[in-house]
C-alpha positions, -999 to 999 in steps of 0.1 A, spaced: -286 -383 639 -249 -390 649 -240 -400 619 -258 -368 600 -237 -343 622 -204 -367 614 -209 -357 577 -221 -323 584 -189 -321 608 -164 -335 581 -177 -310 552 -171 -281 576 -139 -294 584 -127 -290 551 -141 -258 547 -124 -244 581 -88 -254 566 -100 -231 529 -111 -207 552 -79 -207 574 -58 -207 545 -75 -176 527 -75 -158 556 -37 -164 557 -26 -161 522 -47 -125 520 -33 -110 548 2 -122 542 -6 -108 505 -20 -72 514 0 -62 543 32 -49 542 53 -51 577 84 -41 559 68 -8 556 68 2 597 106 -1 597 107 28 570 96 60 596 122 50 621 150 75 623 172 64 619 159 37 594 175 1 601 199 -12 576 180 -36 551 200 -66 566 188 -63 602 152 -56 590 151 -88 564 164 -108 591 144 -95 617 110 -101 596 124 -134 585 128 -146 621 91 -135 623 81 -151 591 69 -117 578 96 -113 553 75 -101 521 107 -113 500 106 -148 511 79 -169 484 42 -168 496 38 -205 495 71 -211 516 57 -185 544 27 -205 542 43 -234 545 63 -229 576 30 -207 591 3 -241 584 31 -262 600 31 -243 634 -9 -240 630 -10 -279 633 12 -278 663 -8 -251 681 13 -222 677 0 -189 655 36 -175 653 48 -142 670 34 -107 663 52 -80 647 74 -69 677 80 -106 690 51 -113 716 37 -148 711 6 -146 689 -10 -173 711 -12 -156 748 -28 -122 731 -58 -144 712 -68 -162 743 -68 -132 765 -87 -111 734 -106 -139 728 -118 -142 759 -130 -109 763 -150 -108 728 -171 -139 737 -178 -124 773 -189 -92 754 -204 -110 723 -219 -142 735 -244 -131 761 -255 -101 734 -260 -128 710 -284 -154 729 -308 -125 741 -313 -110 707 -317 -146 690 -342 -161 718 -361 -121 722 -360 -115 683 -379 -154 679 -403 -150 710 -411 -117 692 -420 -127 662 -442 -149 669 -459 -134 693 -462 -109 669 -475 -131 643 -499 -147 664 -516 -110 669 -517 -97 631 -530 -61 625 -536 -57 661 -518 -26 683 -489 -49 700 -482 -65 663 -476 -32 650 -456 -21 675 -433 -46 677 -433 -45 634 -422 -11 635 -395 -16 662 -386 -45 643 -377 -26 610 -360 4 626 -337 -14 644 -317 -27 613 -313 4 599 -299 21 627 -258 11 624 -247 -6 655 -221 23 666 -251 51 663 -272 25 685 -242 23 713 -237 59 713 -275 67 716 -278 40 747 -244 56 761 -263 95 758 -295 78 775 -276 60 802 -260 95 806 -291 109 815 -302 85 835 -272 89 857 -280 127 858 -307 122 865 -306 97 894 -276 114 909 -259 81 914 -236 64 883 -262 37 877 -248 27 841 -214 23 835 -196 14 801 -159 20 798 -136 -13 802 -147 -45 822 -144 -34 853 -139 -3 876 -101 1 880 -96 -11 923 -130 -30 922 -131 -58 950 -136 -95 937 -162 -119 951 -199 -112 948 -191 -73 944 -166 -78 916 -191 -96 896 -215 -73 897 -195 -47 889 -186 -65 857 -221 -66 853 -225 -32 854 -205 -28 825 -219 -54 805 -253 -43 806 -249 -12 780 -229 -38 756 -249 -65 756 -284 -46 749 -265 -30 723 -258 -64 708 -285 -79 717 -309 -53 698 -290 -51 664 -299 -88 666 -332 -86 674 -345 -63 649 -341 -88 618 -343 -121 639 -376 -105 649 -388 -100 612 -378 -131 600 -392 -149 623 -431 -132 618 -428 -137 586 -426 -167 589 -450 -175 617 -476 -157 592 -469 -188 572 -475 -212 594 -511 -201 608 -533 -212 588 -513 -243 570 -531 -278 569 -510 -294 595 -520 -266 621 -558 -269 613 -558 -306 615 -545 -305 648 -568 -284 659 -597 -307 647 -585 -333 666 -585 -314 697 -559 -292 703 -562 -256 718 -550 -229 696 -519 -225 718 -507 -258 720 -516 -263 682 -492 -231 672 -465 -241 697 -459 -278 687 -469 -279 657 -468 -243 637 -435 -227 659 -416 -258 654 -421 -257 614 -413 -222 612 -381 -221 631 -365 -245 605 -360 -220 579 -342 -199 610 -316 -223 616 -305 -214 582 -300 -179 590 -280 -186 617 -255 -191 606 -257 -164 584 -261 -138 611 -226 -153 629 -207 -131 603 -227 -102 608 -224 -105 648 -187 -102 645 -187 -69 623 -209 -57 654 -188 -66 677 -159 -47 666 -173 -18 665 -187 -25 702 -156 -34 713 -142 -1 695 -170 26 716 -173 7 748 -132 2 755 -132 -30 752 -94 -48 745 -107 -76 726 -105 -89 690 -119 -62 673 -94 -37 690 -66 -61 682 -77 -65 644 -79 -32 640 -43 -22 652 -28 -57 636 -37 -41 599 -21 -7 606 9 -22 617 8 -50 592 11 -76 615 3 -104 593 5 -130 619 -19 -115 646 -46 -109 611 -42 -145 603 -48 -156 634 -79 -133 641 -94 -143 604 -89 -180 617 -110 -176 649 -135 -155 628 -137 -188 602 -141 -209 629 -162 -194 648 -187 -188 616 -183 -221 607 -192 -238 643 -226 -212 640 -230 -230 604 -226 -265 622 -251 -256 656 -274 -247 628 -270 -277 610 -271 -299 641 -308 -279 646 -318 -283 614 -316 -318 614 -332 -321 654 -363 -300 641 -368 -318 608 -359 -353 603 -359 -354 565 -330 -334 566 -308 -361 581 -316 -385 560 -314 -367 524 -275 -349 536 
């Protein structure tokens, strides 16, 4: 096993530094910080803007590769530059990153582990009420877009409030400006996650749910399940070691798949519930054309797709042994 997630760790090594690169070398390609100086008034004087952006390494008539260059160089020593007016690119990503995976993460493990336990209890009931409930759920969650979904949980809430007569759900920021720390403080930051992270949590479910029946359907009535029951196995026991385990293998593939579509979620979540995180940050970077701040962003976003491609991988291999030996 060790030496199966060495190679898989080495091939996604070098796919991390394409990745990191691309993201680079497109946003230093496409944006245009030069052009924010242009609605001053009064507009600076070409000389103090070139050597203001070439200070920053944003100076769009300075060679691509020799940018990238000097920007790879301060990657491999830990430091992503400074954003377009001057603040270190690295103290913004770790506080933004910080509150993305404390917004993103817990969304993320509900809807994977709910969306799985679903399907196949789902599967395990076929044509019967519960399995068509839980098949219709299943297909309208995907196709409601995840900003409709917030807004609709942010109306109910709403009402709920209203209707209690006591602010019950809360949404906006992380915390309630003033709130104490301790045990309070937490759960008022818990307060607040809440609407996020079912909001998350449910434009994951849908299709994780889906999948997964599918399937589960497979699985039911395969050789290897009736053979174990013939030698004595309950039904239960039969579909949970024998019939879950072979269907989550194809899941693990999907994984990391569904990383890239959990961050396009999240930055619209970030966007309706006030969250400051990497989605806010993203979307201001490319209207100011702050190439460094994208670049570092589309880093995190390759890395973090890419460590969803190696924990699924790593599973792959745990839940089917011929995989480790044929990579």
């Amino acid at each position: 096993m060790a030496a199966f997630v060495l190679r898989r760790l080495a091939n996604h090594l070098v796919l991390a530094v394409l990745g990191v690169s691309l993201a680079y070398l497109l946003a230093a390609a496409a944006l245009d910080p030069r052009a924010a100086y242009e609605d001053r008034t009064p507009r600076p004087p070409e000389a103090v803007v070139d050597a203001r952006l070439t200070a920053l390494n944003l100076n769009d008539r300075t060679p691509l590769a020799d940018r990238y260059r000097i920007w790879a160089g301060d990657v491999l020593r830990g430091d992503f530059g400074r954003t377009w007016d001057g603040e270190p690119v690295n103290a913004e990503l770790g506080r933004r990153l910080g509150v993305s995976l404390r917004l993103v993460l817990p969304g993320a493990v509900l809807g994977c582990a709910g969306g799985l336990l679903l399907g196949a209890w789902a599967a395990v009931r076929r044509g019967r009420t519960a399995d068509r409930l839980v098949t219709f759920g299943a297909c309208l969650l995907p196709a409601v877009p995840v900003f409709v979904l917030a807004v609709l949980l942010q109306m109910l809430a709403s009402r709920a409030n209203d209707a209690l007569g006591v602010r019950v759900f809360v949404w906006v920021g992380e915390s309630t400006p003033g709130a104490p720390g301790g045990v309070a403080g937490l759960a008022d930051r818990a307060r607040h996650l809440l609407l996020p992270t079912v909001t998350i949590a449910l434009a994951q479910l849908g299709v994780y749910c889906r999948y997964q029946r599918g399937l589960m359907l497979d699985v039911l009535h395969a050789d290897f399940v009736r053979t174990a029951r013939a030698r004595g196995l309950r039904r239960r026991s039969a579909l949970l070691r024998h019939g879950l385990r072979t269907a989550l293998v194809p899941m693990t593939t999907y994984l990391s798949y569904a990383s890239g579509l959990l961050v396009l979620g999240a930055v619209f979540t970030e966007e309706i519930f006030g969250r400051h995180g990497m989605g806010e940050w993203l979307a201001g970077s490319v209207a100011r054309g702050d190439v460094n701040a994208v670049a570092a962003i589309g880093c995190v976003a390759v890395c973090g797709v890419l460590l969803a491609g190696l924990v699924a991988d790593v599973l792959h291999g745990a839940l089917d042994p011929r995989v480790r030996g044929a990579a």
